[in-house]
Backbone atoms as SQL, in Angstrom:
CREATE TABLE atoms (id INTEGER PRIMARY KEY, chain TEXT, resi INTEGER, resn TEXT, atom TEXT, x REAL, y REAL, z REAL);
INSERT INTO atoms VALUES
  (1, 'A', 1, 'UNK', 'N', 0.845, -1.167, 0.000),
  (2, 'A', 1, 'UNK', 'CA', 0.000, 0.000, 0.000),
  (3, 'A', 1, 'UNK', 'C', 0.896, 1.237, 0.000),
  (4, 'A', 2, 'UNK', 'N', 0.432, 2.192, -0.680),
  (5, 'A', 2, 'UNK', 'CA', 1.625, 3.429, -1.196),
  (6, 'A', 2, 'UNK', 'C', 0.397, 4.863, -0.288),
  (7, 'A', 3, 'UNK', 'N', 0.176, 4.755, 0.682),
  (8, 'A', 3, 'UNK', 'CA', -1.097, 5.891, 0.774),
  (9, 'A', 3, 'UNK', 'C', -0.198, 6.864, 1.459),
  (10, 'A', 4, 'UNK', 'N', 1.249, 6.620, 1.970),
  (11, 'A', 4, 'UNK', 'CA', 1.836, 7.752, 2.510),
  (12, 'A', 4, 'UNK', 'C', 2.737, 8.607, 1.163),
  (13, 'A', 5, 'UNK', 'N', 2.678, 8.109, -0.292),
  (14, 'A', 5, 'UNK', 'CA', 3.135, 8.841, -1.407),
  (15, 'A', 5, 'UNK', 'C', 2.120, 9.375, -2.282),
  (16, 'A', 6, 'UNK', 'N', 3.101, 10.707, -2.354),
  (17, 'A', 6, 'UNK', 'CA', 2.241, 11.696, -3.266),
  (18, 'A', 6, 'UNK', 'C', 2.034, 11.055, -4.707),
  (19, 'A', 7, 'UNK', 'N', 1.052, 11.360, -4.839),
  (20, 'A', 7, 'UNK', 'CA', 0.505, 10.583, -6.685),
  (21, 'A', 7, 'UNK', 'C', 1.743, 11.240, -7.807),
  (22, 'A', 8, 'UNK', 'N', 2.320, 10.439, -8.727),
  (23, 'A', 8, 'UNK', 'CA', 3.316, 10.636, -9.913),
  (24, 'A', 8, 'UNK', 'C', 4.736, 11.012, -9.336),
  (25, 'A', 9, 'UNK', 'N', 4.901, 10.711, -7.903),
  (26, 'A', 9, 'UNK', 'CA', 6.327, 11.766, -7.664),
  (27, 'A', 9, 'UNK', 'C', 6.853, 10.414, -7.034),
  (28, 'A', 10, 'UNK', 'N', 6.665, 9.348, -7.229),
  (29, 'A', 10, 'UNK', 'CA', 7.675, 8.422, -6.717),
  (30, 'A', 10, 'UNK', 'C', 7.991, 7.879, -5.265),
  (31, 'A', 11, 'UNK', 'N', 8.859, 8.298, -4.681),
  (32, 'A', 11, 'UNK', 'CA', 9.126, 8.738, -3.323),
  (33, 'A', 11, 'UNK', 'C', 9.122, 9.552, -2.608),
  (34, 'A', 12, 'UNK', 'N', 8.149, 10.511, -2.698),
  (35, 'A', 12, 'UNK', 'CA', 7.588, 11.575, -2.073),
  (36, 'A', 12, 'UNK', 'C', 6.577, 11.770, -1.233),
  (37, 'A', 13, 'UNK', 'N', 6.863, 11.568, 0.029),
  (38, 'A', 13, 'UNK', 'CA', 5.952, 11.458, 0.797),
  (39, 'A', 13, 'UNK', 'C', 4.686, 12.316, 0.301),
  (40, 'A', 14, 'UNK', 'N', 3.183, 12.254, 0.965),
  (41, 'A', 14, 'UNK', 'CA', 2.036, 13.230, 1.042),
  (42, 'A', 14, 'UNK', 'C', 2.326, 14.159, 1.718),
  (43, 'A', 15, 'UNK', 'N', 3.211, 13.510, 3.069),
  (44, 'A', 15, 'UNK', 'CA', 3.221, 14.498, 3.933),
  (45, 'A', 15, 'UNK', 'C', 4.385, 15.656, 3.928),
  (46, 'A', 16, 'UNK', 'N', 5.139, 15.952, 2.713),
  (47, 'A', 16, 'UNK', 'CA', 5.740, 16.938, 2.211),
  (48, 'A', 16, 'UNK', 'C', 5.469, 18.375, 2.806),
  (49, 'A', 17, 'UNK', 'N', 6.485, 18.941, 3.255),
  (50, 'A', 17, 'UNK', 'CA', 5.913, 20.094, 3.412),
  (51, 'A', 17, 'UNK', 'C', 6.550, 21.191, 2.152),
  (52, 'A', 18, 'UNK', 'N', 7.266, 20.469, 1.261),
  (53, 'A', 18, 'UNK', 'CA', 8.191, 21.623, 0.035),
  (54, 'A', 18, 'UNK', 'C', 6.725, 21.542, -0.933),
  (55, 'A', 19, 'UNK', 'N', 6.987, 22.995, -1.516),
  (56, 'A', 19, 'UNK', 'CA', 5.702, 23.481, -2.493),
  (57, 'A', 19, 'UNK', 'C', 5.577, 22.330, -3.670),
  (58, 'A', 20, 'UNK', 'N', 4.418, 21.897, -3.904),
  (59, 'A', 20, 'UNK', 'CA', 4.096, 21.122, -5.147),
  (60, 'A', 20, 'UNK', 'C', 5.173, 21.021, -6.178),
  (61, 'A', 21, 'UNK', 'N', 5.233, 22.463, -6.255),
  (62, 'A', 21, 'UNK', 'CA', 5.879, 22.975, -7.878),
  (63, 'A', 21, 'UNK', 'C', 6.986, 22.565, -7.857),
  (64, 'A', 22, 'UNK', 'N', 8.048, 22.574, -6.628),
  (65, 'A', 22, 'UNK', 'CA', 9.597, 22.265, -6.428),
  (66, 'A', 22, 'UNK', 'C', 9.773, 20.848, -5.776),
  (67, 'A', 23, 'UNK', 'N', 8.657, 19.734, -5.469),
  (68, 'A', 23, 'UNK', 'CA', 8.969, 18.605, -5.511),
  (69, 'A', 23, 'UNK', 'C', 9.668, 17.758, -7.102),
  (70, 'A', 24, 'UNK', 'N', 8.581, 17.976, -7.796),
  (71, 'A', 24, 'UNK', 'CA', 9.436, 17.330, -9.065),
  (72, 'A', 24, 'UNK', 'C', 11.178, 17.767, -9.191),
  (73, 'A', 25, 'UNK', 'N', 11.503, 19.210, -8.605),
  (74, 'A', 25, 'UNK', 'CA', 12.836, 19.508, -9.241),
  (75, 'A', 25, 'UNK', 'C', 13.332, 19.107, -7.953),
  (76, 'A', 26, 'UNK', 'N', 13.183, 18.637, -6.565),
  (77, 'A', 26, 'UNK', 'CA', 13.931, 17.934, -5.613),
  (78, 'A', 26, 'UNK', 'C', 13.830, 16.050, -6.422),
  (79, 'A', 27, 'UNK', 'N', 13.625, 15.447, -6.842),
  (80, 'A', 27, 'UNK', 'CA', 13.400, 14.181, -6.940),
  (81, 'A', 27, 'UNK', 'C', 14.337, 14.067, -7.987),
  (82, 'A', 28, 'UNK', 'N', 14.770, 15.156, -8.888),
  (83, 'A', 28, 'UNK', 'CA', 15.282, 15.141, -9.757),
  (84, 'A', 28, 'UNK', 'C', 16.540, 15.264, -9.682),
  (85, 'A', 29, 'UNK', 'N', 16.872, 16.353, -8.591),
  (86, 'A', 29, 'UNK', 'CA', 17.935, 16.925, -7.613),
  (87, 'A', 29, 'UNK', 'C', 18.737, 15.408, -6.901),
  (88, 'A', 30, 'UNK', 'N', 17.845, 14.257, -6.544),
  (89, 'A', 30, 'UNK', 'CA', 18.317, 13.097, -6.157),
  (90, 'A', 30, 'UNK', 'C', 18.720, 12.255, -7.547),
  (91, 'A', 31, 'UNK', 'N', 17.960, 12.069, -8.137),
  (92, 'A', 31, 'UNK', 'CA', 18.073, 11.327, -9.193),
  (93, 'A', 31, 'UNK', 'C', 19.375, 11.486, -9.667),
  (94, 'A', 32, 'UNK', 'N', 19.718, 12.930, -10.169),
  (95, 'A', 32, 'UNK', 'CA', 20.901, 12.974, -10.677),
  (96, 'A', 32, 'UNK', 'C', 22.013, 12.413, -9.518),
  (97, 'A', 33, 'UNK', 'N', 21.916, 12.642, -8.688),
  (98, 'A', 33, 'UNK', 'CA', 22.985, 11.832, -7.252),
  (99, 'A', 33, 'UNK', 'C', 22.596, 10.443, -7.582),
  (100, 'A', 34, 'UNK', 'N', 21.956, 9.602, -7.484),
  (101, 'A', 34, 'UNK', 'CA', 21.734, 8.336, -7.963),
  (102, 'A', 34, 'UNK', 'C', 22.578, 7.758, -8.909),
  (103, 'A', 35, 'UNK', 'N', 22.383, 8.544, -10.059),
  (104, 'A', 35, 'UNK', 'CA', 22.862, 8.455, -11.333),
  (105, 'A', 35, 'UNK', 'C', 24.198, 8.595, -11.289),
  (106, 'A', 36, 'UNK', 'N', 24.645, 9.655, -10.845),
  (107, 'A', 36, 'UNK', 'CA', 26.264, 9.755, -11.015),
  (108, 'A', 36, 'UNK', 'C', 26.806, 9.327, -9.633),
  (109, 'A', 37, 'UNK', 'N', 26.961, 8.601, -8.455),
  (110, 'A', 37, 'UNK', 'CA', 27.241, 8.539, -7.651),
  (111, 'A', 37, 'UNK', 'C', 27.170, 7.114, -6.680),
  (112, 'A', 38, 'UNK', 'N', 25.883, 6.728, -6.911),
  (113, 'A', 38, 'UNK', 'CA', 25.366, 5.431, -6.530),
  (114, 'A', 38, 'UNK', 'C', 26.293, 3.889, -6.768),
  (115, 'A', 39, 'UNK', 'N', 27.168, 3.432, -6.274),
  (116, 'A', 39, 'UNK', 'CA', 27.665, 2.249, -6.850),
  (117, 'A', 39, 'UNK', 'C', 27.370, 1.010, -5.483),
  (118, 'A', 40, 'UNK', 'N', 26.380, 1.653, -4.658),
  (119, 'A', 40, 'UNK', 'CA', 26.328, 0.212, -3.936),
  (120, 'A', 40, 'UNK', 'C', 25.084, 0.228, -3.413),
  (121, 'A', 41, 'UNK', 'N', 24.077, -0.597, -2.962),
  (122, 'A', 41, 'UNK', 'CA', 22.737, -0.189, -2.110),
  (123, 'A', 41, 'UNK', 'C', 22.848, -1.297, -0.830),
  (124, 'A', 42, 'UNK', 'N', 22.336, -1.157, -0.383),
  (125, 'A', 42, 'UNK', 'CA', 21.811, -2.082, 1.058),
  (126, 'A', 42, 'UNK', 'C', 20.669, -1.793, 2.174),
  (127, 'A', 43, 'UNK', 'N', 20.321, -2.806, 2.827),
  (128, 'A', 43, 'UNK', 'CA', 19.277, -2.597, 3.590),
  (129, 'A', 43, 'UNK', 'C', 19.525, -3.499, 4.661),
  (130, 'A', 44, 'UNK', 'N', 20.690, -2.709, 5.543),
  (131, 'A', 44, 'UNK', 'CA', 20.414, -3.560, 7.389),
  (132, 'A', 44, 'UNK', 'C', 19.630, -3.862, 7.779),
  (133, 'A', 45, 'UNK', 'N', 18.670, -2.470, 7.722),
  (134, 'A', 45, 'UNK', 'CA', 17.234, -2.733, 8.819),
  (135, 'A', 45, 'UNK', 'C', 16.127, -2.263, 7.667),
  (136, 'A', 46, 'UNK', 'N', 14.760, -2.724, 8.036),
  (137, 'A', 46, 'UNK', 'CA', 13.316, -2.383, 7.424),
  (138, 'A', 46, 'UNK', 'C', 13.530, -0.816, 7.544),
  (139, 'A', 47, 'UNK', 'N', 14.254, 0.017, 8.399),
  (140, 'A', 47, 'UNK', 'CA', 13.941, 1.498, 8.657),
  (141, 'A', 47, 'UNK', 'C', 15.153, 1.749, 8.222),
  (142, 'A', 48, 'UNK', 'N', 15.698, 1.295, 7.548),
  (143, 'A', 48, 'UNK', 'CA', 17.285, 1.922, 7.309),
  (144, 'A', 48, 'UNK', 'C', 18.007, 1.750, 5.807),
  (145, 'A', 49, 'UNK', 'N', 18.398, 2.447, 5.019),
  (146, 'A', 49, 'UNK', 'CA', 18.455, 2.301, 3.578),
  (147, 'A', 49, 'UNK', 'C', 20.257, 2.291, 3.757),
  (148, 'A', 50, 'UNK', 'N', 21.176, 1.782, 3.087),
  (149, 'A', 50, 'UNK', 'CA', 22.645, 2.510, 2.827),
  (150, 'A', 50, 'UNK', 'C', 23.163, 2.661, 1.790),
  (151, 'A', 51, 'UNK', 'N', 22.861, 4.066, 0.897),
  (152, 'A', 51, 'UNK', 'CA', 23.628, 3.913, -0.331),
  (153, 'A', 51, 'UNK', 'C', 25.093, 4.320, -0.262),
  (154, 'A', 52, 'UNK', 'N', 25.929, 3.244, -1.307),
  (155, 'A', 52, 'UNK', 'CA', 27.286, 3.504, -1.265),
  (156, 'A', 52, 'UNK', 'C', 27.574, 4.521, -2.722),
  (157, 'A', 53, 'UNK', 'N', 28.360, 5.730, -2.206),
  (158, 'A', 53, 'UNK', 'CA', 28.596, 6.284, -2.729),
  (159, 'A', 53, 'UNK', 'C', 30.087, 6.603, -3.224),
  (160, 'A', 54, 'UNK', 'N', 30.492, 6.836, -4.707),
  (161, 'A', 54, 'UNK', 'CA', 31.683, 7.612, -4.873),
  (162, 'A', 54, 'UNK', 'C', 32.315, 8.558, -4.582),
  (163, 'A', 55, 'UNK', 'N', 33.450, 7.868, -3.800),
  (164, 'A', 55, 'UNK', 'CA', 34.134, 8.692, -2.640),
  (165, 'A', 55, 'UNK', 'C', 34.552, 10.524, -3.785),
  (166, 'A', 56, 'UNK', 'N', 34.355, 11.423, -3.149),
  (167, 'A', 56, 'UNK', 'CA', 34.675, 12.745, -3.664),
  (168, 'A', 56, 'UNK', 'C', 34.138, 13.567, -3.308),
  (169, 'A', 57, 'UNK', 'N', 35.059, 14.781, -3.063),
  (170, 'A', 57, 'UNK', 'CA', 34.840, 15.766, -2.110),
  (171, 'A', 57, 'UNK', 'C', 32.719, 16.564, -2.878),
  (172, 'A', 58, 'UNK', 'N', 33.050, 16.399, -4.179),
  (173, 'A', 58, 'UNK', 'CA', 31.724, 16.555, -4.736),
  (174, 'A', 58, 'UNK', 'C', 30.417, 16.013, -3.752),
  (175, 'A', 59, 'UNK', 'N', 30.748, 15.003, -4.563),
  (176, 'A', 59, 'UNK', 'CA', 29.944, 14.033, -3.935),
  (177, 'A', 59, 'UNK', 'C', 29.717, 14.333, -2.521),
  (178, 'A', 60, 'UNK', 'N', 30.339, 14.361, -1.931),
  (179, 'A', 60, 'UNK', 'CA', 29.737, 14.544, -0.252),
  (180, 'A', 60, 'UNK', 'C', 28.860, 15.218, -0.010),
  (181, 'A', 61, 'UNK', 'N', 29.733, 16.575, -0.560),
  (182, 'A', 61, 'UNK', 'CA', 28.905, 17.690, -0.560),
  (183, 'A', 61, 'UNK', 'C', 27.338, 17.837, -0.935),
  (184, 'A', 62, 'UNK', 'N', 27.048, 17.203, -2.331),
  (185, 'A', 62, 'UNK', 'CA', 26.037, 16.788, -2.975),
  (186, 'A', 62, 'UNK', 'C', 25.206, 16.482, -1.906),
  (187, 'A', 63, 'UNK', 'N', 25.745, 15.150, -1.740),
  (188, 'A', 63, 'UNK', 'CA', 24.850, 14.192, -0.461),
  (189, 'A', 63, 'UNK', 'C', 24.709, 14.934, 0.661),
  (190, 'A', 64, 'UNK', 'N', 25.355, 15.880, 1.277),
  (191, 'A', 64, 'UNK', 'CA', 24.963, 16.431, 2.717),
  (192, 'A', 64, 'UNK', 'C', 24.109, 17.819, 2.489),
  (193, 'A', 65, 'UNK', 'N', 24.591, 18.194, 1.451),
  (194, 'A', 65, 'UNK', 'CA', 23.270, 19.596, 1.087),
  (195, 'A', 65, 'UNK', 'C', 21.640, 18.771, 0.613),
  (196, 'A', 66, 'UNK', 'N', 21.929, 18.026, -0.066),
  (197, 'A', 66, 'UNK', 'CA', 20.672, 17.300, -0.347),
  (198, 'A', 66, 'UNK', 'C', 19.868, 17.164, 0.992),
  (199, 'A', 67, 'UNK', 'N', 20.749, 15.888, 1.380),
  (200, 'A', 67, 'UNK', 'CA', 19.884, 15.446, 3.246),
  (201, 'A', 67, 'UNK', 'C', 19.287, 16.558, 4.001),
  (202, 'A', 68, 'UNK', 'N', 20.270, 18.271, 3.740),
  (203, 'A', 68, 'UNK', 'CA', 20.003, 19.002, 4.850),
  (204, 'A', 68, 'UNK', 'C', 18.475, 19.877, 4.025),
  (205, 'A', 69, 'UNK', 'N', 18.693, 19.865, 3.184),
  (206, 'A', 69, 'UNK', 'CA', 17.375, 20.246, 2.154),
  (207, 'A', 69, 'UNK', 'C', 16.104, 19.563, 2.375),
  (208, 'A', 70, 'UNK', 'N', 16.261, 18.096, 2.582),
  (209, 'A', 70, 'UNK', 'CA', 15.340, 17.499, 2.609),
  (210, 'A', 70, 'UNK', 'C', 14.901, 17.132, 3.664),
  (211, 'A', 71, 'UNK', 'N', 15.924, 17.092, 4.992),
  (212, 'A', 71, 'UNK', 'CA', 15.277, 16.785, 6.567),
  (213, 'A', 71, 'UNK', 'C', 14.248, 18.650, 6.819),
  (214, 'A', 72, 'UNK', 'N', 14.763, 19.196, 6.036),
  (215, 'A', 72, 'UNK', 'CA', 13.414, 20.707, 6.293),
  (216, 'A', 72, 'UNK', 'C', 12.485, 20.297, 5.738),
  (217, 'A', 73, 'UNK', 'N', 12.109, 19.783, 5.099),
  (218, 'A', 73, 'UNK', 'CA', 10.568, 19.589, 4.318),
  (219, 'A', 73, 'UNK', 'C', 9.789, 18.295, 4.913),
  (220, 'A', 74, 'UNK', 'N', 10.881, 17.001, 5.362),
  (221, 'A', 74, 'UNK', 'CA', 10.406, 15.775, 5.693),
  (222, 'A', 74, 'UNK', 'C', 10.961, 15.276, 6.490),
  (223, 'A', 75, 'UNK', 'N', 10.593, 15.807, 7.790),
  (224, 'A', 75, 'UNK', 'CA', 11.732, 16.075, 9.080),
  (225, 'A', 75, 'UNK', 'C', 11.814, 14.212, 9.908),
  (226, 'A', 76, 'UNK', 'N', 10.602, 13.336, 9.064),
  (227, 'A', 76, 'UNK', 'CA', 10.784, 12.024, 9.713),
  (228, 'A', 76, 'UNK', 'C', 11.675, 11.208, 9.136),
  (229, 'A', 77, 'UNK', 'N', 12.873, 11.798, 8.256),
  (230, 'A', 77, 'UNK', 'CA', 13.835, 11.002, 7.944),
  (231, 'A', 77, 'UNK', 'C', 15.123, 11.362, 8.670),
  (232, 'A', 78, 'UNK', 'N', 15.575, 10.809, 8.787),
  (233, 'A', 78, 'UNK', 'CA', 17.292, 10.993, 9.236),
  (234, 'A', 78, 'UNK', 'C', 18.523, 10.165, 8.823),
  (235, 'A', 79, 'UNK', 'N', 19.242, 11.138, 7.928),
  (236, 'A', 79, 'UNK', 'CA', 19.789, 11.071, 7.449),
  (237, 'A', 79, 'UNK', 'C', 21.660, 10.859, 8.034),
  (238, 'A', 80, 'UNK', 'N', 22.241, 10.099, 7.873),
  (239, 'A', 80, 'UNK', 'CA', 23.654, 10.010, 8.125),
  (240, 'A', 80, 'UNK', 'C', 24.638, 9.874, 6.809),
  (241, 'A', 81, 'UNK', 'N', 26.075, 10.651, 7.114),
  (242, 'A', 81, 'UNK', 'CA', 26.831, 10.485, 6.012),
  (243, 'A', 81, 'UNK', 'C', 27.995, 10.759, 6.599),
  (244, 'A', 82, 'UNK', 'N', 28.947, 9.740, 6.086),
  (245, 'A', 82, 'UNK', 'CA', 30.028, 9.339, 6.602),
  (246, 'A', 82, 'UNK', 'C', 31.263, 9.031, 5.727),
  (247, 'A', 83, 'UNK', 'N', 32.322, 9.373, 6.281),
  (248, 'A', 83, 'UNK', 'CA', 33.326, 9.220, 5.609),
  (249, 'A', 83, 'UNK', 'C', 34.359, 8.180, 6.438),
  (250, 'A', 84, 'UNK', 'N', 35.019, 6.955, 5.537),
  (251, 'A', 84, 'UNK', 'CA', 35.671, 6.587, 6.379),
  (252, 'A', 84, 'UNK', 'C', 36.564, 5.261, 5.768),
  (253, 'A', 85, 'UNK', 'N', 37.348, 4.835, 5.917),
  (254, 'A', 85, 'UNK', 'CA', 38.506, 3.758, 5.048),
  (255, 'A', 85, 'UNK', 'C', 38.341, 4.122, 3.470),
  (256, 'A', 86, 'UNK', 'N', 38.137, 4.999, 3.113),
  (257, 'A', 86, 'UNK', 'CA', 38.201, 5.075, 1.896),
  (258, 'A', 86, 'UNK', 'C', 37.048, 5.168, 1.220),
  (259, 'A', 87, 'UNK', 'N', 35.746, 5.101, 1.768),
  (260, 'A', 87, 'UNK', 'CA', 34.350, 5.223, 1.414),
  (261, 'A', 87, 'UNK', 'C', 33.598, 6.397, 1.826),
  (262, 'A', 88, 'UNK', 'N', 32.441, 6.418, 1.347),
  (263, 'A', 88, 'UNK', 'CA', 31.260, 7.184, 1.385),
  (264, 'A', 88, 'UNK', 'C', 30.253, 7.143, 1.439),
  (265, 'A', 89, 'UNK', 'N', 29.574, 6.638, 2.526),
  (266, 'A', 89, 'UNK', 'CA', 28.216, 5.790, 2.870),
  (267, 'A', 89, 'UNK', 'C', 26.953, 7.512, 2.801),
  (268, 'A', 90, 'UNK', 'N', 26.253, 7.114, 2.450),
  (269, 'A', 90, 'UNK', 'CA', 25.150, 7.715, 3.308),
  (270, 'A', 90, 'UNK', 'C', 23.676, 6.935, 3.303),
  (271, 'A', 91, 'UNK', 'N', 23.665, 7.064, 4.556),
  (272, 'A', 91, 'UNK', 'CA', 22.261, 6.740, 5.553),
  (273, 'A', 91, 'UNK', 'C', 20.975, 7.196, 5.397),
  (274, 'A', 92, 'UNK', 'N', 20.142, 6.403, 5.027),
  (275, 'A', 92, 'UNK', 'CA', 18.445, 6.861, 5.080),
  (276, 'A', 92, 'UNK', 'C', 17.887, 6.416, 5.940),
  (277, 'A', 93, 'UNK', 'N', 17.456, 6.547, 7.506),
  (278, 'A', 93, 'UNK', 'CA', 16.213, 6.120, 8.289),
  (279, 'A', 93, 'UNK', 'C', 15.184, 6.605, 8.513),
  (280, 'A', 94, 'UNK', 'N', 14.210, 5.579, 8.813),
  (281, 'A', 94, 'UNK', 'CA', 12.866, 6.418, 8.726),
  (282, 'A', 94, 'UNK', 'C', 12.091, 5.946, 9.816),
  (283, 'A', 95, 'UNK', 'N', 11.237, 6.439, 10.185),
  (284, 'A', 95, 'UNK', 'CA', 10.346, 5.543, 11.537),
  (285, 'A', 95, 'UNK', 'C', 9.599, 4.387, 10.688),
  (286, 'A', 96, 'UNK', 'N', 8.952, 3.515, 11.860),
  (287, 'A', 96, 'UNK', 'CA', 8.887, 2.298, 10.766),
  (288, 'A', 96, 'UNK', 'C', 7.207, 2.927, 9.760),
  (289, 'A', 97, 'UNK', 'N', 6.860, 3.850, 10.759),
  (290, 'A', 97, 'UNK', 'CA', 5.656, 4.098, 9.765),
  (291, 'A', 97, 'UNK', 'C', 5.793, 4.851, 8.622),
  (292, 'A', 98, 'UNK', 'N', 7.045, 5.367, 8.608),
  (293, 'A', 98, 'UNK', 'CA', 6.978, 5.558, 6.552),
  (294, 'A', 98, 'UNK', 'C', 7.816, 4.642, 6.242),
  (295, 'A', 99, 'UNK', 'N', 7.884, 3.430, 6.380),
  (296, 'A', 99, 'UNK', 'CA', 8.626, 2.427, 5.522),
  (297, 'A', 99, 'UNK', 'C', 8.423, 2.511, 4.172),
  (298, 'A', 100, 'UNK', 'N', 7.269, 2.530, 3.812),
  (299, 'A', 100, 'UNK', 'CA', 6.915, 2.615, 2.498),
  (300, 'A', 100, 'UNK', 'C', 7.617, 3.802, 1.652),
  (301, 'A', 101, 'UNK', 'N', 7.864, 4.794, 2.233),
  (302, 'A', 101, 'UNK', 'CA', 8.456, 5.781, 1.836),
  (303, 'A', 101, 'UNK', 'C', 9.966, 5.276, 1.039),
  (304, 'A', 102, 'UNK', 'N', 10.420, 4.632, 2.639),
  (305, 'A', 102, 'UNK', 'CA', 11.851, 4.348, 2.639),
  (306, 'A', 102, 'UNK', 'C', 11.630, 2.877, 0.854),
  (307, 'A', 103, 'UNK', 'N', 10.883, 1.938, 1.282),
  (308, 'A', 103, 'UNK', 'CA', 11.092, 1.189, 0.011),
  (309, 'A', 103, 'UNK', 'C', 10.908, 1.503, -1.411),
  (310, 'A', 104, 'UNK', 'N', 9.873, 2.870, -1.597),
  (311, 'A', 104, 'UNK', 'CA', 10.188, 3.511, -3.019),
  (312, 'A', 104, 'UNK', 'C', 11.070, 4.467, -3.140),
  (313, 'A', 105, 'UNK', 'N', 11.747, 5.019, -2.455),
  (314, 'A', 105, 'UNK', 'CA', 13.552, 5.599, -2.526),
  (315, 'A', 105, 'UNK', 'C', 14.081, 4.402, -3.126),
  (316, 'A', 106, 'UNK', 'N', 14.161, 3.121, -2.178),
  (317, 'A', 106, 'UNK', 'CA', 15.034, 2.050, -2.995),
  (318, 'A', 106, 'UNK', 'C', 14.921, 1.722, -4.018),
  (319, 'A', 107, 'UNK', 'N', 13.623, 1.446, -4.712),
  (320, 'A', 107, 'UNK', 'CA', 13.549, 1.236, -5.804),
  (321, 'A', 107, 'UNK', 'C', 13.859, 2.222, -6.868),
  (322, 'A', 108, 'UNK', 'N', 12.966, 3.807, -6.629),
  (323, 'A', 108, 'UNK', 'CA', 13.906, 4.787, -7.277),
  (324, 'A', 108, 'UNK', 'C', 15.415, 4.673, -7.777),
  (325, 'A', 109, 'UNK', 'N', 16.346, 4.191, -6.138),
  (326, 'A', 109, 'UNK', 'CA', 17.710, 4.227, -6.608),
  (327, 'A', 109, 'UNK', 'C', 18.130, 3.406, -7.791),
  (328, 'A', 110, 'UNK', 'N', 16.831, 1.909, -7.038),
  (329, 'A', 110, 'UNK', 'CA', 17.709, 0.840, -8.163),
  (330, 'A', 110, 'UNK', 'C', 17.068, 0.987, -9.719),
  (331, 'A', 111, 'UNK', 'N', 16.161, 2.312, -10.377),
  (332, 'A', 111, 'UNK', 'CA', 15.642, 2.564, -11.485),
  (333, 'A', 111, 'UNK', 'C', 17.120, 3.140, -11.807),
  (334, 'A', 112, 'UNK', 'N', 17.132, 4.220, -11.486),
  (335, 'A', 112, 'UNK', 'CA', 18.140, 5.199, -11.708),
  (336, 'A', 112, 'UNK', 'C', 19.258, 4.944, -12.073),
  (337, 'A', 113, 'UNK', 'N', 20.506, 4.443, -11.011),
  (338, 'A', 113, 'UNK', 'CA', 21.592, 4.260, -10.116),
  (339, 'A', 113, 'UNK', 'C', 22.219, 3.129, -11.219),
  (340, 'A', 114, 'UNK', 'N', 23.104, 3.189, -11.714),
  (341, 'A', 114, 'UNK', 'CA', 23.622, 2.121, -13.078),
  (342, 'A', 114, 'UNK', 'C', 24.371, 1.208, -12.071),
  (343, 'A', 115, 'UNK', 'N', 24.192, 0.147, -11.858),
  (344, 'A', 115, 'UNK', 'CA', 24.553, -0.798, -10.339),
  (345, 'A', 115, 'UNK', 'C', 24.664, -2.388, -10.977);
């Protein structure tokens, strides 16, 4: 059941608080991070996503302005990003009641994300 996503936007919660008009250009804003960045996925926990990312100072950046963009609009995610042996993880958790949220991000990634 998808009733906590907004209709045509994928992984976008309903409960959004960013304007209609600038959801499509945030999803897109990820996508392209997906796309150029994405070389690993995983799932520890039901509430917990880990995409592996290409280590670069870009890239980080990317990933931590994104997260901080997006914990203002959809403050029930929390986000971690880490640097460390040579990698670049970042963290998606969610409470377990937007799981659903969290499993169409994953799939998003794995549309996107050339893996």
């Amino acid at each position: 059941m998808t009733h906590d996503l907004a209709p045509g936007l994928g992984w976008v919660p309903s409960s959004c608080t960013l304007p209609s008009a600038e959801q499509p250009l945030r999803v897109a804003e990820f996508d392209a991070l997906f796309a150029d960045a994405v070389r690993g996925v995983a799932r520890p926990e039901r509430t917990r996503l880990r995409l592996e990312l290409v280590l670069s100072p870009e890239n980080a950046a990317r990933a931590a302005e994104l997260a901080a963009r997006e914990n203002g609009c959809c403050s029930f995610f929390a986000f971690g990003l880490s640097i460390a042996a040579g990698s670049l993880t970042l963290d998606v958790a969610v409470p377990a009641e937007h799981v659903e949220v969290l499993d169409a991000l994953q799939a998003r990634v794995g549309a996107v994300a050339p893996l």
